[in-house]
C-alpha positions in Angstrom: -32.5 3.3 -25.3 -33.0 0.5 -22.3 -36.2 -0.9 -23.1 -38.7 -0.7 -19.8 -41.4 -2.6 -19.2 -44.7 -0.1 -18.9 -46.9 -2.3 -16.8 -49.6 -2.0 -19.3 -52.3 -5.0 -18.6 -55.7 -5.6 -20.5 -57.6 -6.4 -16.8 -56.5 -2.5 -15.7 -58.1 -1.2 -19.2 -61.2 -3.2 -19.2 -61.6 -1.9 -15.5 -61.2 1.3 -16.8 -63.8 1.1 -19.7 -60.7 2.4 -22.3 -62.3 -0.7 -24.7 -65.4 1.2 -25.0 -65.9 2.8 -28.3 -69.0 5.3 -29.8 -71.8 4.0 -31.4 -71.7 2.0 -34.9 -72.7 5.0 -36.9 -70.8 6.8 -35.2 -67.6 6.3 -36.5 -64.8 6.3 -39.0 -63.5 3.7 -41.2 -60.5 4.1 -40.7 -60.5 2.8 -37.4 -61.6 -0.2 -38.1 -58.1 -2.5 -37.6 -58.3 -0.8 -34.1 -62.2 -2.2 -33.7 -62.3 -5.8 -32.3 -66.3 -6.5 -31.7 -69.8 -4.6 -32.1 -71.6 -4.8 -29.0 -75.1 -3.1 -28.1 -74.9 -0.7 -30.6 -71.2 0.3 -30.0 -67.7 -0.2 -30.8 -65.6 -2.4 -28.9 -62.0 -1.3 -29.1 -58.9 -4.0 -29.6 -57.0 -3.3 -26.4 -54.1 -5.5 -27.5 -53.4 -2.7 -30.4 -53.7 -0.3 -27.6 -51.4 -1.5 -25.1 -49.4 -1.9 -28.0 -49.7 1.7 -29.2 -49.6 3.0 -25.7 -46.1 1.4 -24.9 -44.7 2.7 -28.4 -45.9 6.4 -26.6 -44.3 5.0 -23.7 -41.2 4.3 -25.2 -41.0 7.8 -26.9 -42.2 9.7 -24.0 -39.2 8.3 -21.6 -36.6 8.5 -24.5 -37.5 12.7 -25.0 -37.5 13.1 -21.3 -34.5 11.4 -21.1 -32.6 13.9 -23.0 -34.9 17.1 -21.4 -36.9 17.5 -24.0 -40.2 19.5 -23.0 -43.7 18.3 -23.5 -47.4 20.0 -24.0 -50.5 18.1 -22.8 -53.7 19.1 -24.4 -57.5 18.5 -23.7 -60.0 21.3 -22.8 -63.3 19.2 -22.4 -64.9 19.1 -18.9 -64.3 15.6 -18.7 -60.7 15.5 -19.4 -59.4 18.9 -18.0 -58.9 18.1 -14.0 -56.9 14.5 -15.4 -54.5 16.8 -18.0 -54.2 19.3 -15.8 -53.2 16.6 -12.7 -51.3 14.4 -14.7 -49.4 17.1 -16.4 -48.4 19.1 -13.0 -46.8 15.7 -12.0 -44.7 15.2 -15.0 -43.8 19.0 -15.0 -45.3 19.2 -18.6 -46.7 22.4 -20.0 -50.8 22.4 -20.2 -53.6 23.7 -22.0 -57.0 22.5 -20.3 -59.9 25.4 -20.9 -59.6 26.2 -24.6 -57.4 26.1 -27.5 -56.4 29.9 -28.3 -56.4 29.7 -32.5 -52.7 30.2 -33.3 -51.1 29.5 -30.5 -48.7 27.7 -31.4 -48.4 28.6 -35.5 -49.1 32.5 -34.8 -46.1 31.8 -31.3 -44.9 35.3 -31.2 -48.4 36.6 -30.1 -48.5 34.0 -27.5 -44.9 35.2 -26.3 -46.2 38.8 -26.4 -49.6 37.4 -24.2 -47.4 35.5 -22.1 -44.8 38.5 -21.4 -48.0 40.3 -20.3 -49.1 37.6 -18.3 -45.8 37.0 -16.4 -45.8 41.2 -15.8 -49.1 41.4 -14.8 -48.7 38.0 -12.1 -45.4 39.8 -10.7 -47.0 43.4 -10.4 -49.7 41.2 -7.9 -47.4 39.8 -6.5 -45.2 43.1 -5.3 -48.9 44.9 -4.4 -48.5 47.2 -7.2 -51.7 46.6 -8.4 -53.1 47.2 -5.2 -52.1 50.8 -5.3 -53.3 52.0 -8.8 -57.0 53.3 -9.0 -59.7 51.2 -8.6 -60.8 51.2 -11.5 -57.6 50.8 -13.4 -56.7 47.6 -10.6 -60.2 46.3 -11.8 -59.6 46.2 -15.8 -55.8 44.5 -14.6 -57.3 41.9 -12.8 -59.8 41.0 -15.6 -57.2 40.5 -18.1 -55.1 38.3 -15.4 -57.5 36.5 -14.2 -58.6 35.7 -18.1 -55.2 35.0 -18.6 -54.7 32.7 -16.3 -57.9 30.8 -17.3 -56.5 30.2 -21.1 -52.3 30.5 -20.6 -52.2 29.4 -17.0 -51.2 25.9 -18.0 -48.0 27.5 -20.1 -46.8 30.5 -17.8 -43.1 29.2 -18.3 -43.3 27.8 -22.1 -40.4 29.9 -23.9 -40.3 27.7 -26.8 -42.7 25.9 -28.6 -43.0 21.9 -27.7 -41.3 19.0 -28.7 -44.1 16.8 -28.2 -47.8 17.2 -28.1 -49.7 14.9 -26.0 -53.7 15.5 -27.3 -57.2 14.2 -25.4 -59.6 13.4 -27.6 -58.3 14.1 -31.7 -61.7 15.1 -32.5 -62.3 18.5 -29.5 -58.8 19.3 -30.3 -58.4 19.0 -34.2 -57.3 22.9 -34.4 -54.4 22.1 -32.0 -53.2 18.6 -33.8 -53.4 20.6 -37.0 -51.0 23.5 -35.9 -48.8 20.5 -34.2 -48.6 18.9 -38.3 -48.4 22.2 -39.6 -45.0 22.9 -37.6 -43.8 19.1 -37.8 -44.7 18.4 -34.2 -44.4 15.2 -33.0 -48.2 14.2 -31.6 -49.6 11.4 -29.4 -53.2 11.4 -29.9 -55.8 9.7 -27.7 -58.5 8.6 -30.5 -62.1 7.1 -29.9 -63.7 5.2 -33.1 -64.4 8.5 -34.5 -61.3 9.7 -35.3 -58.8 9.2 -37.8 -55.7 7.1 -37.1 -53.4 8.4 -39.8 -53.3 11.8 -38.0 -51.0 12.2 -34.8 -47.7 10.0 -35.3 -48.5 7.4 -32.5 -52.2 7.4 -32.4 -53.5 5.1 -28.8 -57.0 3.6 -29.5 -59.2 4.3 -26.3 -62.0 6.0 -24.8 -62.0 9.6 -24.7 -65.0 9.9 -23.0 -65.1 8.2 -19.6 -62.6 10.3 -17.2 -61.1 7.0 -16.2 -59.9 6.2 -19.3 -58.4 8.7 -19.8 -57.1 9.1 -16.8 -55.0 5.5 -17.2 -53.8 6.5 -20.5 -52.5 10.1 -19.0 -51.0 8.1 -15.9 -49.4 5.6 -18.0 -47.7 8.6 -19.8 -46.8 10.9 -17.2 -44.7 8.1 -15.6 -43.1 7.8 -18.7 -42.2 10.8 -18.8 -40.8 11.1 -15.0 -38.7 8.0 -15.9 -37.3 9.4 -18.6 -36.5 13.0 -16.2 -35.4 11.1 -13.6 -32.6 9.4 -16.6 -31.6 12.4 -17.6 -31.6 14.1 -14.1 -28.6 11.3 -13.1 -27.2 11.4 -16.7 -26.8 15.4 -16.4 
């Protein structure tokens, strides 16, 4: 694989707050070779083992994309689900950004079935069919698509499951990063000092809480990952 140079600067993460960390008792021990400095009662993260971390994601990202594999992007808090669902539309990744359905990706075959509904119900809509049933029957069909959309919206043309899970924040989506170890996944995990390192396989030390952090990590990423589609696009 060509190696590419990311255009991943400390100035751009300091601007971005990424070095910002949760309070000293607020955090695990484990992170502390990612920890560089204690500062008003927070952590302040090493951005040199970020940028480091984040190109090594870089580097995998563009190599999978680069031979079509697909990707799933994964952060339901408020503060991170306009950036996933953004970046993810960009890179043409798969996306879940309300909340993480238990199972849904170790119980698949129920989400095939609730995706198979989905896709019926969207193309009934579409064709006015739904228009012409009883009202009350077109009311209960537009509840479940409308709730639908909300939670499988983001994953409408997933017919397999991922093979790479990109997660926002290790500790809001521990249910999903546990399926993704469960079936041998390969995760990138953006972890705060709270979290535990030894988790995802490339874990990037940033903030999860300030939308432009996450934001430059996700961007970082998603061109990546259109690189790599771009690759494998000519290379076809």
């Amino acid at each position: 694989m060509a190696r590419i140079y990311w255009n991943i600067n400390l100035e751009e993460m300091m601007e971005a707050g990424v070095h910002f960390g949760h309070g000293t008792k607020k955090w695990n021990p484990r992170m502390a070779p990612y920890i560089s400095a204690k500062r008003k009662g927070i952590h302040i993260i090493n951005l040199t083992r970020t940028a480091r971390f984040l190109s090594e994601a870089c580097d995998l990202v563009f190599d999978a994309a680069s031979r079509g594999k697909q990707f799933l992007i994964v952060g339901t808090k408020n503060k991170a689900a306009d950036s996933v669902a953004r970046a993810a539309i960009k890179a043409r990744c798969h996306y879940v950004n309300k909340k993480w359905l238990g199972g849904m990706l170790t119980n698949w075959y129920t989400t095939e079935t609730r995706l198979q509904k989905f896709r019926d119900l969207r193309t009934e809509q579409k064709t006015g069919r739904l228009n012409r049933l009883p009202k009350r029957d077109a009311a209960v069909l537009k509840r479940q698509l409308s709730h639908l959309q909300t939670y499988l919206g983001g994953i409408k043309y997933m017919t397999g499951l991922p093979d790479i899970v990109i997660v926002v924040d290790q500790q809001e989506e521990y249910t999903a990063l546990r399926e993704c170890i469960t079936l041998g996944i390969p995760t990138i995990c953006l972890i705060d000092t709270n979290c535990d390192p030894d988790l995802a396989d490339i874990s990037i030390p940033a903030n999860d809480d300030a939308i432009a952090s996450i934001r430059l990590i996700l961007n970082k990423l998603v061109f990546a990952i259109c690189e790599g589609r771009s690759s494998y696009i000519r290379n076809y």
